[in-house]
N, C-alpha and C positions, 0 to 999 in steps of 0.2 A: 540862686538857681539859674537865672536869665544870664547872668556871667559865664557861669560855668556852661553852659548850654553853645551861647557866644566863642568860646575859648575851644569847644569841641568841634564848632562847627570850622572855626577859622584852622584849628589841624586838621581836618580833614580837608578842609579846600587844599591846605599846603601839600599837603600828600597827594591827593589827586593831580594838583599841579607837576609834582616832583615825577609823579609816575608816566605822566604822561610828557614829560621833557625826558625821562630815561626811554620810553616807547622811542619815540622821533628817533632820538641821537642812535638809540641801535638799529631803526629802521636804513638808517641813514647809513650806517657801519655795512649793514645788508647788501645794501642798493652797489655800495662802491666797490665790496668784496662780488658780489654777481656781477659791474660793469669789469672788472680786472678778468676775472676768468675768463670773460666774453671775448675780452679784446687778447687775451693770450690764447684762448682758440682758433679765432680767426686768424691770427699771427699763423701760427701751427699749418694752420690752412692753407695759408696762402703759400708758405717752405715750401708745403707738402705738394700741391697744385706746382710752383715753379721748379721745383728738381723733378716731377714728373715729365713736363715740357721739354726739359733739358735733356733728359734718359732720352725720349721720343725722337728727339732731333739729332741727339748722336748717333741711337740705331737706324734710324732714316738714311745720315748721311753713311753710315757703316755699311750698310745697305747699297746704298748706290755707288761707293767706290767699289765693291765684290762684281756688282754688275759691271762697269767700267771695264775692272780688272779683267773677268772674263771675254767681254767684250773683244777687248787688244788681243788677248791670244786665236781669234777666231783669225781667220784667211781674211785678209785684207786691214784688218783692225790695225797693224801699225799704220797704214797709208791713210785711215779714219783718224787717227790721231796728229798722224802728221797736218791734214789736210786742217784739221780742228787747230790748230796752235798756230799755223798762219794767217786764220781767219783770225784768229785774237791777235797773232799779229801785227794784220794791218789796220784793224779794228784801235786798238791801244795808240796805234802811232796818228788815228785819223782821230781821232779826241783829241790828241795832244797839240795836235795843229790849228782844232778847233777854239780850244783855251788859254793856249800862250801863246803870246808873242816871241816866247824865246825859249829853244827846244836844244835842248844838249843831247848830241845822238852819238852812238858810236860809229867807228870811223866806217863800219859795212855796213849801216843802217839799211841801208839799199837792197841789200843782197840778203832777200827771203829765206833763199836756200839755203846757205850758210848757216842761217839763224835758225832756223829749223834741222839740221844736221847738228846742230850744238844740243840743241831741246831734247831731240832724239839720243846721240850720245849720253847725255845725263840721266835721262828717262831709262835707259838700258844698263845703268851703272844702278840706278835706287832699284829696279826690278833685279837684278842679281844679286 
């Protein structure tokens, strides 16, 4: 009877053991199926957060070329842009002098107007 008692008690530890190593490994199973969906949400997230950015900053800039746009057609606004493009300009050509020692220019680099009468011409070809 002490055997058989023995022999019942040693399957039940086994079973208790087996249940409780099948507990763990599905808890386990749990844990990595909940960190998966977690980190595929926050993925989703963060798309969804970066193409909103992106929307934001196209209407923004969509935005400010309308204004722009209207801008120039006001009285004076070509002579505003003019005046604007030879600020960049001289602005471009004064960096370039700042950074290189060696500046390949065109032959009328000199001649503002010129370059600005070119800007303008093209400016008035993309507007029609």
């Amino acid at each position: 009877m002490r055997a058989e008692r023995e022999k019942r008690a040693q399957i039940l530890t086994s079973e208790g053991e087996r249940d409780a190593a099948i507990n763990l490994a599905e808890g386990r199973k749990q844990q990595t199926i909940k960190e998966s969906e977690a980190n595929r949400q926050l993925q989703i997230n963060e798309a969804e957060g970066e193409a909103s950015a992106i929307l934001a900053r196209a209407e923004a800039t969509a935005e400010g070329i309308r204004k722009v746009a209207e801008s120039i057609k006001q009285a004076g606004g070509a002579e505003a842009v003019q005046l604007r493009v030879a600020e960049q300009y001289i602005e471009a050509f004064s960096n370039l002098a700042k950074t290189n020692n060696t500046m390949i220019l065109p032959q009328n680099a000199a001649d503002v107007a010129s370059m600005i009468t070119t800007a303008m011409a093209a400016a008035k070809r993309v507007g029609n």
